[in-house]
C-alpha positions in Angstrom: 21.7 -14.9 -4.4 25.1 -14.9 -2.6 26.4 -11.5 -1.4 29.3 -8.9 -1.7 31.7 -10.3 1.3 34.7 -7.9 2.5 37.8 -9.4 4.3 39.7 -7.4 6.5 42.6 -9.1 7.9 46.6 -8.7 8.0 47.7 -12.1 7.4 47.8 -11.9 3.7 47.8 -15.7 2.7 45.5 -16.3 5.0 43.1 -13.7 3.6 43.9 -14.8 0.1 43.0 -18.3 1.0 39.9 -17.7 2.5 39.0 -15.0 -0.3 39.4 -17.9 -2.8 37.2 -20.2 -1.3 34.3 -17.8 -0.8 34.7 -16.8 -4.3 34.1 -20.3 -5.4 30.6 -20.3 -3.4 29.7 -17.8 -5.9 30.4 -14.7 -3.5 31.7 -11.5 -4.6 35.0 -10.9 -2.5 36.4 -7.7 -1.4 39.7 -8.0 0.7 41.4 -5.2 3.2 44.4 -5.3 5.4 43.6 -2.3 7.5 40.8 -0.9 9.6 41.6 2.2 7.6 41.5 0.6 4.5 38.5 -2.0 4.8 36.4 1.5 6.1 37.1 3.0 2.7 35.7 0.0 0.8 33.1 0.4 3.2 32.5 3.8 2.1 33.0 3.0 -1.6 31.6 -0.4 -2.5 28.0 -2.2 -1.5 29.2 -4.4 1.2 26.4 -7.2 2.2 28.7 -9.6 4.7 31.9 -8.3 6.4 34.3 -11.1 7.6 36.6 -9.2 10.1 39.8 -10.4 12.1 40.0 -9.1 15.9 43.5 -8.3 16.3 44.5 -6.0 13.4 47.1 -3.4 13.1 45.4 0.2 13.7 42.4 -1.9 16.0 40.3 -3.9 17.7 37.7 -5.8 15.6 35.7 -6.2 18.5 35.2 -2.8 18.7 34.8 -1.9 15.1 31.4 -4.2 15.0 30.0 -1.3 16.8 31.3 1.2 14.2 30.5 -0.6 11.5 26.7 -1.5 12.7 26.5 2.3 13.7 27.1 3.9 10.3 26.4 0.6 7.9 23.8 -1.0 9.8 22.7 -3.5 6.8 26.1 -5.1 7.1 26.0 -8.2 8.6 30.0 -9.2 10.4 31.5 -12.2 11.6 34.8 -12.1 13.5 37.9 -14.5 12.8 40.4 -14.6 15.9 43.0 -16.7 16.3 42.5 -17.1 20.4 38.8 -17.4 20.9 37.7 -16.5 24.4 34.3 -16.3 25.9 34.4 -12.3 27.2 35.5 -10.9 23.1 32.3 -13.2 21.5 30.4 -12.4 24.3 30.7 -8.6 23.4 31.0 -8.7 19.9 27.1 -10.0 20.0 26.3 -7.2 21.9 28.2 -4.8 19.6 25.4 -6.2 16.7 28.0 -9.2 15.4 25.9 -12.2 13.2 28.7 -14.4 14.7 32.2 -14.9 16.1 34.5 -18.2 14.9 37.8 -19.2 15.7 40.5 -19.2 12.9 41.2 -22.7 12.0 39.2 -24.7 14.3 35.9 -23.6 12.2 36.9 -23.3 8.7 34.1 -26.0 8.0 32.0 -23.9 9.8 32.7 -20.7 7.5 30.7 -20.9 4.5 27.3 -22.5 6.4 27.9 -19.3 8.2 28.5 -17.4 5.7 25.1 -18.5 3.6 22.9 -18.1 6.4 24.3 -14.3 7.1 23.4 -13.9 3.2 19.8 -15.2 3.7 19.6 -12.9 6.5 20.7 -10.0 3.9 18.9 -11.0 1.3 15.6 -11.4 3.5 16.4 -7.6 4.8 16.6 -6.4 1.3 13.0 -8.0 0.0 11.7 -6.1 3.4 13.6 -2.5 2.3 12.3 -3.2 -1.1 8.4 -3.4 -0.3 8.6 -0.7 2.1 9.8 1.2 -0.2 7.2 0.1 -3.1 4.6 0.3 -0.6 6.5 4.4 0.3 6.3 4.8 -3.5 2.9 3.5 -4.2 1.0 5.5 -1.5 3.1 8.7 -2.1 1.8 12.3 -2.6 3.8 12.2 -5.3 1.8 9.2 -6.9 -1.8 11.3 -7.0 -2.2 12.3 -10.2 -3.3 15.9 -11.3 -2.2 19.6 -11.9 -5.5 21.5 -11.4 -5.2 23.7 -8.1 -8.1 22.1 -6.3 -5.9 18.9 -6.8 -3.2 20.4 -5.5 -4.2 22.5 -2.6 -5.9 19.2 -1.4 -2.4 17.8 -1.5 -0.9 20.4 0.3 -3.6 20.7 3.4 -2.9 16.8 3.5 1.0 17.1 4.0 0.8 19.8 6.6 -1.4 17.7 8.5 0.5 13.8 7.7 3.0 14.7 10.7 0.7 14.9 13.0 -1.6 12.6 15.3 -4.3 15.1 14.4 -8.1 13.1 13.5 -8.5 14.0 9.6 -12.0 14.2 8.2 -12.3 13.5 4.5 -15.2 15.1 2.7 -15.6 14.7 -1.5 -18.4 13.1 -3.9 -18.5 9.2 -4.6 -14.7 8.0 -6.1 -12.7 11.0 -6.1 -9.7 9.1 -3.9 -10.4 9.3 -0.4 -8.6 6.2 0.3 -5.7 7.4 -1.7 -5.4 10.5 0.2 -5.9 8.3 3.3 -2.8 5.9 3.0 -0.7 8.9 1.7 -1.1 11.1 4.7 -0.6 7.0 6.6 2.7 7.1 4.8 4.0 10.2 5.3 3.4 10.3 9.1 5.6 9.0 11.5 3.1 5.9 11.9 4.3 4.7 8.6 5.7 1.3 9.6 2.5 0.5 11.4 -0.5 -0.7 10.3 -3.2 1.3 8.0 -6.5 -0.6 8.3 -9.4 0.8 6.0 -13.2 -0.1 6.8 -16.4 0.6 5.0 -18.6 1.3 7.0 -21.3 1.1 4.5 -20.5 -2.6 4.0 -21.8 -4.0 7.0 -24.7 -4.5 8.5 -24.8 -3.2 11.9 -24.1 -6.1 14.3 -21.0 -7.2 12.2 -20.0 -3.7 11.9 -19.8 -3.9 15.5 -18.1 -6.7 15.8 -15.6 -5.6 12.9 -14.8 -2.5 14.3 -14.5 -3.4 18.2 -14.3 -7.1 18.6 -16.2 -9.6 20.3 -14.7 -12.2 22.7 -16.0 -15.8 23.2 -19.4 -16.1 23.5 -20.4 -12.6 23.6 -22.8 -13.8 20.4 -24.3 -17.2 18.5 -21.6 -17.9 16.4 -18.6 -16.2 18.9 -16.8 -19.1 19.2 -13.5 -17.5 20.0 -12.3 -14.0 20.8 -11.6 -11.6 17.8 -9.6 -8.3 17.8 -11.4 -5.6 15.9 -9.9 -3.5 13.5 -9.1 -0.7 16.0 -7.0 -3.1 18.0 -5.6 -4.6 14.6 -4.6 -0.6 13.4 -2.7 -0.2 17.1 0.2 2.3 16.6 -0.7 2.6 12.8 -3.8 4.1 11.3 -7.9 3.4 10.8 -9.6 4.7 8.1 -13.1 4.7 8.5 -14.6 5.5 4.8 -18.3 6.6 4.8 -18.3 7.2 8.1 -21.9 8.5 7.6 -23.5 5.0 7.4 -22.6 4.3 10.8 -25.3 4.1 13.0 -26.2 6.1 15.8 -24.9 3.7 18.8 -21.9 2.9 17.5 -21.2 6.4 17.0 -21.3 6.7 20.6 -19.1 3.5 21.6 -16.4 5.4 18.7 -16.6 8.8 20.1 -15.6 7.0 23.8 -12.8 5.2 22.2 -11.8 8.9 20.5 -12.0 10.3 24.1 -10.8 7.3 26.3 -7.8 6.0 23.8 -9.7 2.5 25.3 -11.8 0.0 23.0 -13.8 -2.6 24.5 -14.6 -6.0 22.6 -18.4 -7.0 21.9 -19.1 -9.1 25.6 -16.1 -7.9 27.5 -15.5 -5.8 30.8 -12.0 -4.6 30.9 -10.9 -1.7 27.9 -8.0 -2.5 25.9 -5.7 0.8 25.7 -4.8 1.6 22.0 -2.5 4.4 20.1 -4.8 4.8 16.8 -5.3 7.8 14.3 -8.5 7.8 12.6 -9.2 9.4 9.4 -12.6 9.2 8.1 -13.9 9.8 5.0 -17.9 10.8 3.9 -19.4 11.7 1.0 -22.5 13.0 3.1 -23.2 16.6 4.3 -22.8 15.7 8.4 -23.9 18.9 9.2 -27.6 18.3 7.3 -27.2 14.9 8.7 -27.0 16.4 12.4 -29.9 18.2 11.7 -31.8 15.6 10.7 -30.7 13.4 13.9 -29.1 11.1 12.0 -25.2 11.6 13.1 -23.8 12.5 16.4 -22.9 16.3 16.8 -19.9 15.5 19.4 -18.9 12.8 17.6 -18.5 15.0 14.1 -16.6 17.8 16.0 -13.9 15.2 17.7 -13.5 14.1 13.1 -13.8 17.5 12.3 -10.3 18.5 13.7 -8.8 18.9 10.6 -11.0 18.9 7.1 -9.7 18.3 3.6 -12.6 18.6 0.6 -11.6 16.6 -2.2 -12.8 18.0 -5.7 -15.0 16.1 -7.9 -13.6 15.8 -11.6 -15.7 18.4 -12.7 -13.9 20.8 -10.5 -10.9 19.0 -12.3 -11.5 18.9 -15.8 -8.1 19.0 -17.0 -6.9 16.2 -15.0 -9.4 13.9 -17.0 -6.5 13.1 -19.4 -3.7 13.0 -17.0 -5.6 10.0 -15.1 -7.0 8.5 -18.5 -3.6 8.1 -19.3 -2.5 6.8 -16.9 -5.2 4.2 -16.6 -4.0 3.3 -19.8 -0.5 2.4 -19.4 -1.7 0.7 -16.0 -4.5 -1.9 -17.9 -2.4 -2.2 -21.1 0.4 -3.7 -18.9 -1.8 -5.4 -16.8 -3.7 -7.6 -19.8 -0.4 -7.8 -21.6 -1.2 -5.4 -24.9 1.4 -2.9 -25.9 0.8 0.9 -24.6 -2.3 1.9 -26.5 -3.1 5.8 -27.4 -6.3 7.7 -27.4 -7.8 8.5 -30.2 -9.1 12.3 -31.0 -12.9 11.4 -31.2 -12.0 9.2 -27.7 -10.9 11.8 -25.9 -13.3 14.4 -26.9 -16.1 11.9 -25.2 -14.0 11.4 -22.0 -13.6 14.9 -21.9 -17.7 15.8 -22.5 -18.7 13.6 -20.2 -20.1 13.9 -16.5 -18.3 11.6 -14.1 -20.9 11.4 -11.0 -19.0 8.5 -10.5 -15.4 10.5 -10.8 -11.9 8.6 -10.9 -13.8 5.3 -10.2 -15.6 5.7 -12.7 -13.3 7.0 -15.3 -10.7 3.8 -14.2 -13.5 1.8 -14.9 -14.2 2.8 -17.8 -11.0 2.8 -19.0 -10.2 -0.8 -18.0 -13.2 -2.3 -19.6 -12.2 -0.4 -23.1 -8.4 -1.6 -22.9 -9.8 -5.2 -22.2 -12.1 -4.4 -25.4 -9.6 -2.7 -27.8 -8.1 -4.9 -31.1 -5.7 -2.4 -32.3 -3.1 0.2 -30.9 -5.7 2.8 -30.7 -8.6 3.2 -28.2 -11.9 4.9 -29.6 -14.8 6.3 -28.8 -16.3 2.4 -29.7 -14.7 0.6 -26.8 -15.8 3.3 -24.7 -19.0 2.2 -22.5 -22.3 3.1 -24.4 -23.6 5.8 -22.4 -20.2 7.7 -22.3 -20.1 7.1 -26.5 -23.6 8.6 -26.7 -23.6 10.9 -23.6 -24.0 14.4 -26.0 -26.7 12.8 -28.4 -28.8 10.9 -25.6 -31.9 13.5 -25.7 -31.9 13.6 -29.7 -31.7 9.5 -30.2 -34.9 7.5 -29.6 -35.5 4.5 -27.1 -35.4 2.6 -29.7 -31.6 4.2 -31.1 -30.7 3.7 -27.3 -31.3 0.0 -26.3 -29.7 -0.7 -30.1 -26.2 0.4 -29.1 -26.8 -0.6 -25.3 -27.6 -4.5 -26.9 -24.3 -4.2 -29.5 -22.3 -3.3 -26.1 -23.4 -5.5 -24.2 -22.7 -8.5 -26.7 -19.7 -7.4 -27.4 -18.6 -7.6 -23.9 -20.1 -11.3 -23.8 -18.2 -12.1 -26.8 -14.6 -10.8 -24.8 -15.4 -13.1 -21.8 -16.7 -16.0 -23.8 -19.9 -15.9 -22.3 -19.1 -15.4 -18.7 -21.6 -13.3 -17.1 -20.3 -12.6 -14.4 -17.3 -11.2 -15.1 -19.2 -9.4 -18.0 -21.2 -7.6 -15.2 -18.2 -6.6 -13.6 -16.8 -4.8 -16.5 -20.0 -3.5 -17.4 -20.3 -1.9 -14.0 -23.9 -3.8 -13.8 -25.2 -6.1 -11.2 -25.6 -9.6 -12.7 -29.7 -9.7 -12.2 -29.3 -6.2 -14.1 -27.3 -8.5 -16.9 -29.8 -11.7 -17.0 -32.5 -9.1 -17.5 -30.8 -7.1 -20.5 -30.2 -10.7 -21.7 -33.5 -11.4 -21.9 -35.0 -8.2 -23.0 -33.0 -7.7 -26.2 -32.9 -11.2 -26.8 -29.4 -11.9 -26.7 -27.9 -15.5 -27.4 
């Protein structure tokens, strides 16, 4: 996509010449006599590409790269002089110029020039836009809620994002520890760096290990090469260790060294690596009772325990069950292409009833599975999973009243995905065995 280009230049029909041929590359041209004059438009306009003469009335182009890169520093220049000479090029590269050409002697050269200084521009601009769509999507401001336990959460987290400080994470199954993570990530001044997450739950201990310190060549059957762990991989950024818990007891000792030592040492080697890395972890375990009962490292839970945030469960947040539901909404309609569906009265009153033990996970899920379901503009209590529809009456209905609505759900959901089990165990939040065996008992075909 070509650029905005500025000329700035006091040889008038040279400047209109040059304007006009840019212009027919497709280039939006702006066109200055004056230092003075182009610094206005500078000021003013959204300049991509400035195309600046060295010898000019009220300066030195030379000199004004450096201004220009100083207070516009997406602004890519490239000097024209008239008497190239080794010393002026020489500086005006170290003054932050893309390039220096001689009047004349490079006009062929001009618009190559000028298209590369645009990719450059362009390529710049994708990068400001994801950082700020990454900014924006990991925001404070993007956590959803109003209830005061929400939102004193939010504030403990933004006193503490500045700092280096370790930040311990305690709240029930899926009520956004990872969210809060990569918020306080991207409000800290480690933003640009890397946030790493591990589950610590997900691994079995020797790839855990491995995961979280590295191995080198042949430290192991199957080390074929050396790895950097995630600790190396989160250098200068952030590692967020969710259920932290789960860890076992050894390599709560080799983490506690690397939280005193700022040194990690890779599965087989000798020499520590020296790394910069905040940890936030997350648990939904009591460590204390877990102390007690041998199975977590009291040092180990005083160096995460530096600065504690509890995150409520969404029955200590019952009236941000509709804020999110909404919002889950407008997120799935969008993402399976229906137009913005609303929630009907009965629907609502069932979210609203029910016990999340799972919390926003839960309730995403939920939500997701009855968009995917829905026919019309209105969601209702039927797309709603089974046991949320029924959640009030489940002591008065029968077994028999039960597996009835569980076997109408469940074909229902086979009939969406055209028989694919698999994905109809995902959005029935049901491990595919589970399925085959529902399948089989209500005789399902």
């Amino acid at each position: 996509m070509p650029c905005n280009v500025l000329i700035i230049d006091d040889e008038e029909k040279l400047r209109k010449l040059i304007s006009r041929i840019i212009a027919l590359e497709g280039y939006t041209v702006m066109e200055a006599a004056t230092i003075k004059a182009g610094m206005k438009i500078l000021a003013k306009e959204e300049v991509d590409i400035l195309l600046c003469d060295v010898k000019l009335p009220d300066g030195n182009g030379v000199d004004f790269v450096a201004t220009v890169k100083q207070k516009f520093p997406s602004v890519e220049v490239i000097l024209l002089t008239a008497y190239g000479n080794i010393p002026d090029g020489v500086q005006a590269m170290k003054n932050g110029a893309f390039d220096y050409i001689t009047k004349g002697d490079d006009n062929d050269k001009l618009i190559p020039l000028l298209n590369k200084a645009s990719e450059k521009v362009q390529l710049q601009k994708r990068v400001l836009a994801l950082e700020k769509q990454v900014s924006d999507k990991y925001s404070f401001d993007k956590i959803i809620g109003k209830s005061l336990a929400v939102k004193e959460a939010i504030q403990l987290a933004k006193k503490v994002a500045p700092t280096d400080a370790t930040v311990l994470l305690l709240g029930e199954t899926g009520t956004g520890k990872e969210v809060f993570a990569q918020a306080i990530h991207q409000e800290s001044n480690r933003a640009f760096h890397p946030f790493v997450a591990l589950n610590c739950s997900a691994f079995a201990h020797d790839i855990l290990e491995s995961e979280l310190f590295g191995h080198i060549a042949g430290a192991f059957t199957g080390a074929i090469k050396d790895k950097k762990g995630l600790l190396e991989e989160a250098n200068g950024g952030t590692l967020f260790l969710d259920e932290i818990g789960e860890m076992q007891l050894d390599l709560q000792a080799k983490l506690l060294r690397v939280l005193e030592t700022a040194e990690v040492m890779r599965v087989g080697d000798t020499k520590p690596k020296k790394i910069n890395v905040r940890i936030i972890a997350a648990t939904n375990r009591n460590l204390k009772e877990e102390i007690m009962q041998g199975r977590f490292r009291e040092d180990l839970f005083y160096r995460l325990n530096v600065f504690t945030i509890q995150l409520p469960s969404l029955k200590e947040r019952k009236e941000d069950i509709m804020l999110l539901a909404e919002f889950f909404v407008r997120l799935f309609s969008l993402k399976v292409n229906k137009p913005p569906l609303q929630l009907s009265n009965e629907c609502r009153e069932r979210l609203l009833s029910y016990e999340w033990k799972g919390n926003i996970r839960e309730l995403r899920n939920a939500i997701e599975r009855a968009v995917i379901l829905s026919e019309g503009n209105m969601l209702t209590e039927k797309e709603l999973p089974f046991e949320i529809q029924y959640a009030r009456q489940s002591n008065m209905l029968s077994a028999f009243d039960l597996g009835s609505v569980e076997k109408l759900h469940i074909q229902r959901v086979l009939n969406h995905t055209g028989g694919n089990k698999t994905e109809a165990a995902r959005l029935l939040n049901i491990g595919l065995t589970t399925l085959y065996r529902k399948i089989e008992e209500y005789k399902i075909f």
